[in-house]
N, C-alpha and C positions, 0 to 999 in steps of 0.2 A: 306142697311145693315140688315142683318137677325137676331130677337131677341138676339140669343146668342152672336152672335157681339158686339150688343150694349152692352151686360152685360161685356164681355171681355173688351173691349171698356173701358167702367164704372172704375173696378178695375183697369186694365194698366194707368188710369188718376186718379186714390188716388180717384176718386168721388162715395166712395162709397157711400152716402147719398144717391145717384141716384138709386140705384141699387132695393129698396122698391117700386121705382115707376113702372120700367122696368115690361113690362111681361113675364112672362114663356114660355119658347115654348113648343108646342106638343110635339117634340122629341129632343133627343142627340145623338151624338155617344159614345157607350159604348162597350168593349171587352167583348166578351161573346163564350162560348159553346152551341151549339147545342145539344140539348136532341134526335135527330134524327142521331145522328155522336155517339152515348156513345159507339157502339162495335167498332170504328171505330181500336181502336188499339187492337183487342182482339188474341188473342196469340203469342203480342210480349212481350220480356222481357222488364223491365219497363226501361232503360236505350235506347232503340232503340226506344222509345216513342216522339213522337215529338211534343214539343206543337205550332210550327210555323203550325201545318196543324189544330189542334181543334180548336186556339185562332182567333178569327174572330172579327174584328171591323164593329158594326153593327148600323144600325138608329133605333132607340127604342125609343119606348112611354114614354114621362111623367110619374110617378107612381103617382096616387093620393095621396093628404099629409094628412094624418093620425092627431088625438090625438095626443100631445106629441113628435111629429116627425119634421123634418126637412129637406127642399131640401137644398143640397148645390153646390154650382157650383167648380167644384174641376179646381184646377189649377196644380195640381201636385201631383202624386200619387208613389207608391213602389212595387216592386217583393216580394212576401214573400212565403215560400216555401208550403204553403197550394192554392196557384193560381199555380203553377206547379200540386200538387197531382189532383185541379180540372183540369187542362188541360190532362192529360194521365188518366184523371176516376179514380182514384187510392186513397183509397182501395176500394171505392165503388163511383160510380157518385152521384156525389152532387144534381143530381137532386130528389135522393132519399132523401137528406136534405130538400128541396123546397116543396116536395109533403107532407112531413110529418108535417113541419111548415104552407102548406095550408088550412090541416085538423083542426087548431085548431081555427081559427076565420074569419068572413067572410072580415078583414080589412085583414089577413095573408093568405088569398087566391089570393091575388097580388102578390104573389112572386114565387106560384107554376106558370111556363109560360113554352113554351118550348125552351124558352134558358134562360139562368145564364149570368148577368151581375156581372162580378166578381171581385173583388181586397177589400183586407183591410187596407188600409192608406189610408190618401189626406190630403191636405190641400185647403183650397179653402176658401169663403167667404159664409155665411147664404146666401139662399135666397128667402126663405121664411119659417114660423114656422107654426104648425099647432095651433088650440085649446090645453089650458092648458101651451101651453112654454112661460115662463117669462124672465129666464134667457138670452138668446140668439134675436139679431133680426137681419133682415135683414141690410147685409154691413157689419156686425162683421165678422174679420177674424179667422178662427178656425181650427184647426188640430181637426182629429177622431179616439177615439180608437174603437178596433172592438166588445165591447161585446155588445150584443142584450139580453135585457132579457125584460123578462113580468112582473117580481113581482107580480103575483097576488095569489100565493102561500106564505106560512109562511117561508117557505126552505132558502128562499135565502137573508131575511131581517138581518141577522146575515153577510152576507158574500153574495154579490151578482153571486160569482163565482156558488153557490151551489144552483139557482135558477132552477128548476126543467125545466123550457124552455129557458135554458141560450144557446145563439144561438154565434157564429161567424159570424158578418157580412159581405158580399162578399164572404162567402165560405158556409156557411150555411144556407145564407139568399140571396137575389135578391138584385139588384140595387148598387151596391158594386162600389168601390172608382177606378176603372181605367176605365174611363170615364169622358166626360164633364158636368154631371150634377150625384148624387148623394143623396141617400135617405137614410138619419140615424134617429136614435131617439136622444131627446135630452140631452138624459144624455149621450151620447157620445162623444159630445163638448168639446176642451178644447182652450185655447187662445191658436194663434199660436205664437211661438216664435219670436220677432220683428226683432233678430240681425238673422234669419236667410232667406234665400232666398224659394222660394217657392217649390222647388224640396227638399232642404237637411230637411225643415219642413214635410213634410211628410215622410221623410222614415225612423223616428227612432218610430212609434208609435207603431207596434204591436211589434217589436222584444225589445224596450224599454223598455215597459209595463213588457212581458213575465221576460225578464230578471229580473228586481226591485223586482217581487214578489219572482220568482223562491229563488232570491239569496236573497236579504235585507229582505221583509216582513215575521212579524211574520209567513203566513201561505208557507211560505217557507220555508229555510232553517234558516233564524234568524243570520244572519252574523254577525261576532263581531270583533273589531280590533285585530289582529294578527292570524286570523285564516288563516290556507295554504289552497287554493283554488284551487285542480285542474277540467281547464277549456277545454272540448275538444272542436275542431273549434274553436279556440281563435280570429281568425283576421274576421270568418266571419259576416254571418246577426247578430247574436245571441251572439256569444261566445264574439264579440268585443265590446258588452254592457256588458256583464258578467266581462268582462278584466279592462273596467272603471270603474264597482262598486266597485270591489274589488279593485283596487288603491285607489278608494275616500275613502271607507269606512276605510280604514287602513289592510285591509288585504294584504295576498300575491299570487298572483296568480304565477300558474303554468299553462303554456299558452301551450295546443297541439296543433301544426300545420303541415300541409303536404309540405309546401319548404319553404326554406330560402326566399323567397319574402315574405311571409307569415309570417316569424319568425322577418324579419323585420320591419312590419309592429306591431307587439305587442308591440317592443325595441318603435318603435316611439310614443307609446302609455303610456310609462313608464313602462313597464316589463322587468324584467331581469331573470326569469327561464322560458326558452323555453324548447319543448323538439318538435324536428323536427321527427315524425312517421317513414316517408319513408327513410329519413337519417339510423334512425338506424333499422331500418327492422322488425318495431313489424308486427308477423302476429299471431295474437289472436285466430285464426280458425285453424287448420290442414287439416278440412275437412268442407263439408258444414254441419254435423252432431257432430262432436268435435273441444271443444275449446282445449287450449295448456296453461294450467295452468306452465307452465316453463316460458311463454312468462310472463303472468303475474306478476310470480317473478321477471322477467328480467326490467321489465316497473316497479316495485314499488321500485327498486332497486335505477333506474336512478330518481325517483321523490326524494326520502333520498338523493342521493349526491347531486341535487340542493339546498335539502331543509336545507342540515345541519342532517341531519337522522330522520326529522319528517313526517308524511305520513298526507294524506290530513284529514282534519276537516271537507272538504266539498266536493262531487263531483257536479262539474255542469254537467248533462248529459242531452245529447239531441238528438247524433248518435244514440245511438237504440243496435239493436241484438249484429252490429260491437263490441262493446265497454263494452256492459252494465256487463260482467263475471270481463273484468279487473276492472271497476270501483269500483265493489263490493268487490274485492280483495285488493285494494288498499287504500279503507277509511280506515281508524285511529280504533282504537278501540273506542266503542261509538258514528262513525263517522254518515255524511247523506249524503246518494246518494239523489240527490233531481231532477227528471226526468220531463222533459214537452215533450219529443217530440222521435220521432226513425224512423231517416229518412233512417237510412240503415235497416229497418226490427222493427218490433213492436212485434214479438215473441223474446222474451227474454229467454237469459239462462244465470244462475250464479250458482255457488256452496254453497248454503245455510248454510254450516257449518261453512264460513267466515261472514256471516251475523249473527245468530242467536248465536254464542259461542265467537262472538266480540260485540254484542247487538248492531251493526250497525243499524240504519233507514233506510226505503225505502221512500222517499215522492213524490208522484205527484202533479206537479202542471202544472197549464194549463191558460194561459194567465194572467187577474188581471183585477180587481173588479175598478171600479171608483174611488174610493178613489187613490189605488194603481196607478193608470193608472197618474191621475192627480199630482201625488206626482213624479212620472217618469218625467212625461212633464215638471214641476215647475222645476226638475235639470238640464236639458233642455235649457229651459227660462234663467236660471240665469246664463251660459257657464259651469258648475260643469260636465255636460257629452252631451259629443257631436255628432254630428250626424256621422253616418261612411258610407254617398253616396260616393262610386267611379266611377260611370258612368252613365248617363243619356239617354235615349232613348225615343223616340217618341210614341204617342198613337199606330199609323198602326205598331211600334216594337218591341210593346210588345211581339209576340211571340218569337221572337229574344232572349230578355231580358228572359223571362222565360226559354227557352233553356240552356240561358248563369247558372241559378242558378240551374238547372234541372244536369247540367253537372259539377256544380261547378267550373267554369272556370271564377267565379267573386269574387271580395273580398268586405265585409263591406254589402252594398246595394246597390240595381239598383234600379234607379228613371225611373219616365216615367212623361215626360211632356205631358199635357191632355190639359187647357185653355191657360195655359200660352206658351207662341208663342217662347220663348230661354230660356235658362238657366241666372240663376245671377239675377230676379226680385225679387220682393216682401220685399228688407229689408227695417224696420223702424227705427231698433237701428246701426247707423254706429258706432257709439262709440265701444258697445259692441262689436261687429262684428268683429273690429281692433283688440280687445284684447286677443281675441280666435282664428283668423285666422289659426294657425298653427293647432291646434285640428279639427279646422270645416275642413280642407283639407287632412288631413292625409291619407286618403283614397282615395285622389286623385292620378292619374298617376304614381300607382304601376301596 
């Protein structure tokens, strides 16, 4: 049996005590891009992009383990929509992330390589720690959120977000979670949750995280009970953690989604003001150079009659150019657009006179700091907000799975099994697990 067998081996028999004695093998398989393929899609449009031709499952070396770092042997990993922009190069190859982080120290010249082993989730087990980690040791099971930072700046000791080398792991950095062996730092650790299985523990970390800050934490929008919350992409990676907070937290969302599968998928989530897009025909462009401020009226209209005739307190934005003129139109007066992301375009257009003569806020926000991350995971842990996996896919499918969220032709999260050999391993809390059942599958078999 070949080391990583045994290690597979090890976890599949509960014996993780074993797993500290076990050695490391030289290599793993891990998903990655080619730095020799980055033109390869160069004057298509990004939709006819295909990551089933970039995404290549390859045998790669061990990374030396570092200070403060940690290998971990992932059993289960996730699609997030920054492993698509690396798969179609998009807005720029990640290997320009790699080259820039290999400049700054001779331990962060391991990452400039010429391929990218990429993805940011997992779950898996420690398996070994470097110098300096007390926390974590070998055999502890642990989910990973994705921020990578240095700290050795002043900037980011208030707020880890604002660390002046605050990196994204798997997208901005090498050795990344869709793979059988995986290289984070240690303050990325967090327990993995016992009632859940090894696939649904890994795919709620980055879009969890993202979410909890975007929406609950202070350096977000600051949610408060009874605030109306509209959510665009309600059912997907993102928008169906945004949909949970705001149930748990007492707020009310107003859930955007593209079809009635979709619409029922928020109802099963505990929402009752849906507004189905293609249903009612908002087209927010005229042209690819004018928006259609009638549309806006016409979409702020239908949020009042859900709402009872109040307009949102919050927007959750994350679509981008599509969306961001009606969002701005549609907050409340004194309202917050609060943005992390713009997957339909990052050039923005709004009408600033509904901004600045309604004293609307504009807030970015971009992943979440430790604390945050951890305090995500702990709602998690306890069944208060649940994972939203609907399908699971194999390491060699990932390009499949990235196509599938590339194309949006998925709801919730795609998993990818890496060590672990099926789906349904890894639970330690059956109890719990019973009492949540209908939450942790909701996202199944739509």
């Amino acid at each position: 049996m070949s080391q990583l067998g045994e290690i597979q081996q090890a976890i599949l028999n509960d014996d993780l005590g074993a797993v500290a004695s076990l050695d490391v093998p030289e290599t793993y398989r891990g998903v990655t891009v080619h730095k020799d393929e980055a033109d390869m899609f160069q004057g298509l449009e990004s939709r006819d992009k295909d990551p089933r031709k970039s995404l290549h499952v390859d045998e790669v070396p061990t990374p030396e383990l570092g200070p403060g770092e940690a290998l971990v042997a992932v059993m289960a990993s996730a699609i997030n929509y920054n492993t698509v922009w690396t798969s179609i190069f998009e807005p720029v190859s990640t290997f320009k992330f790699l080259e820039r982080y290999g400049r700054l120290s001779p331990l962060s010249k391991r990452h400039d390589l010429p391929y990218h082993v990429v993805g940011s989730d997992l779950s898996g087990v420690v398996l070994r720690t470097g110098p300096g980690v007390h926390n974590w040791k070998p055999g502890d099971e642990v989910v990973a959120h994705c921020l990578n930072v240095e700290l050795e700046g002043p900037d980011g000791h208030n707020d880890t977000m604002l660390d002046t080398e605050q990196r994204i792991w798997g997208f901005e950095t090498n050795f990344g979670g869709l793979a059988e062996i995986a290289l984070v730092k240690a303050n990325q650790l967090m327990p993995k949750p016992g009632h859940l299985t090894w696939e649904e523990a890994a795919s709620p970390g980055l879009v969890n995280s993202t979410a909890y800050r975007q929406l609950v934490s202070r350096n977000g929008a600051d949610m408060k009970q009874g605030d109306v919350v509209l959510i665009w992409g309600a059912s997907g990676g993102l928008g169906s953690y945004a949909t949970q907070y705001a149930l748990n937290g007492g707020a009310i969302p107003v859930c955007v989604v593209s079809s009635p599968e979709k619409a029922e998928i928020c109802r099963k989530l505990g929402a009752e003001l849906i507004i189905d897009r293609n249903a009612e025909g908002y087209k927010f462009w005229k042209d690819e150079h004018n928006q259609d401020p009638k549309e806006w009226q016409r979409f702020g209209k239908k949020i009042r009659e859900l709402t009872g005739g109040e307009d949102p307190d919050i927007v959750f934005e994350h679509p981008g150019r599509e969306t961001f003129g009606a969002s701005v139109y549609a907050a409340r007066k004194g309202g917050t657009i609060v943005t992390c992301a713009s997957t339909s375009g990052y050039m923005h257009q709004y009408d600033n006179r509904y901004l600045w003569m309604n004293l609307k806020r504009i807030i970015g926000s971009h992943f979440a700091n430790y604390r945050e991350s951890w305090e995500a995971n702990r709602l998690i842990a306890k069944g208060l907000i649940h994972p939203t996996l609907s399908k699971t896919y194999s390491l060699e499918e990932t390009g499949q799975a990235a196509l599938d969220v590339h194309r949006n032709a998925h709801q919730g999260k795609v998993g990818v099994l890496a060590l672990a050999p099926e789906e349904g391993l890894g639970v330690r809390n059956h109890e719990l697990r019973e009492k949540h059942l209908d939450g942790i599958n909701a996202f199944r078999n739509v």
